[in-house]
Structure formats: C-alpha cells, structure tokens
C-alpha positions as CSV (number, residue, x, y, z in Angstrom):
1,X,12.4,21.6,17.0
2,X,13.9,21.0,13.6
3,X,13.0,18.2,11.5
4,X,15.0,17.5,8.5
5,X,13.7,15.3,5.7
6,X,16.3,12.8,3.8
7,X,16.5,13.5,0.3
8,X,17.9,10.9,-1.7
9,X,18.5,10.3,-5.9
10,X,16.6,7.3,-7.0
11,X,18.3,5.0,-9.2
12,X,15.6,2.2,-9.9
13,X,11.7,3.2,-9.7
14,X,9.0,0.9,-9.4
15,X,5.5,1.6,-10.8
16,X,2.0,1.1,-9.2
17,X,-0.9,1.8,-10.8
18,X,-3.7,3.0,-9.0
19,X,-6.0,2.3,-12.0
20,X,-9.9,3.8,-10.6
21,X,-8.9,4.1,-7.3
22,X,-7.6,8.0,-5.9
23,X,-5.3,7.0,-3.1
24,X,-4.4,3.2,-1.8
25,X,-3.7,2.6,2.3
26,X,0.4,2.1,2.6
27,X,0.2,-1.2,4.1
28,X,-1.7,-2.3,1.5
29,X,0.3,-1.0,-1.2
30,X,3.5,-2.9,0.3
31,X,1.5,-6.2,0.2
32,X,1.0,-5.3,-3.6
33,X,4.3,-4.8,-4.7
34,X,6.0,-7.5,-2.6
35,X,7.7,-5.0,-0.1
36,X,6.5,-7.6,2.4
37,X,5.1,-10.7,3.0
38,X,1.9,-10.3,5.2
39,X,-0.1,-7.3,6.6
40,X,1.7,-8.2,9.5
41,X,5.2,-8.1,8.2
42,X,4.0,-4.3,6.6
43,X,2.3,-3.1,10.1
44,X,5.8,-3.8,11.7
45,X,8.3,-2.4,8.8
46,X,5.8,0.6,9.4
47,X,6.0,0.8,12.9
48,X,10.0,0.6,13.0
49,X,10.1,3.6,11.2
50,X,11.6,1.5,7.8
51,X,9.1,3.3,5.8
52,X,9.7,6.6,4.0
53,X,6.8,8.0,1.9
54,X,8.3,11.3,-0.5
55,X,11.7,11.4,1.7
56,X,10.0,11.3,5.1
57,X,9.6,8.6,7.8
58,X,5.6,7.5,7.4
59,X,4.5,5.9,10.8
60,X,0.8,5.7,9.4
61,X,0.0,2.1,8.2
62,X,-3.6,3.6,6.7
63,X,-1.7,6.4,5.5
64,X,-3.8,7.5,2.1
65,X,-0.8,7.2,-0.8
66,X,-1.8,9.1,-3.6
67,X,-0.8,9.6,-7.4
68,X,2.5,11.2,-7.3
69,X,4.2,10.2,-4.1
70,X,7.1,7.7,-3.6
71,X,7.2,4.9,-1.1
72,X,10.9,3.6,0.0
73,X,11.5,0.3,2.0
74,X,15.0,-0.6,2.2
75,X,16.3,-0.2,-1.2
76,X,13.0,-0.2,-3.0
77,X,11.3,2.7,-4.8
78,X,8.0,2.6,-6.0
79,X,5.5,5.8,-7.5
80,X,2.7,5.8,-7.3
81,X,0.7,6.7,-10.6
C-alpha cells in the first residue's frame, strides 16, 4: 500500500514558541493558538482527520509536536519553534 503525503506552499505562518518545553501535546497546542475552542472541539478536529502535522494527516491528539514541525487546520499554519 502506497501512502502519499500532501505537500502544500504556505503562504501565511504562524509562530508558537515552545519557550523551556522540548515538544507540546497537539491538542494542546490547538487550544494555544486558537485553532479551536475547547479540548473537545481539538479531540474531534483530530479525530476527523482535519489535522495535518508536516503535510501528513495526524490522528494522534497527544501526539508530541516538536521544534520544527508544522501543524495545518483548515487554512492555518503554525511552526513550531
């Protein structure tokens, strides 16, 4: 099986700093930077598969987003640095 992975030119990148920290959980990071609302709202966005961390779909709520990587929701990009 095949998997392709979407890449895509950003136009408009957010920032998040990760100040002390070495990785932050994804769900967490969208409650953060105001990709959603609640936990809640995040878990489901997750689930839905309307979460792409570094081009790929990211399934993973706790997933560990590190210094370097890119998290899309809709039209929002954010690195992380």
């Amino acid at each position: 099986m095949k998997i392709g992975v979407l890449f895509r030119e950003y136009k408009y990148m957010e920032e998040f700093k990760l100040e002390r920290n070495e990785f932050i959980e994804l769900n967490d990071l969208m409650k953060l930077t105001g990709m959603c609302e609640s936990g809640g709202m995040a878990k489901t966005m997750i689930t839905e598969g309307k979460v792409m961390v570094d081009g790929k779909i990211e399934l993973r709520r706790r997933c560990k987003i590190r210094a370097g990587q890119i998290v899309t929701v809709e039209d929002r990009n954010v690195r992380v640095v």
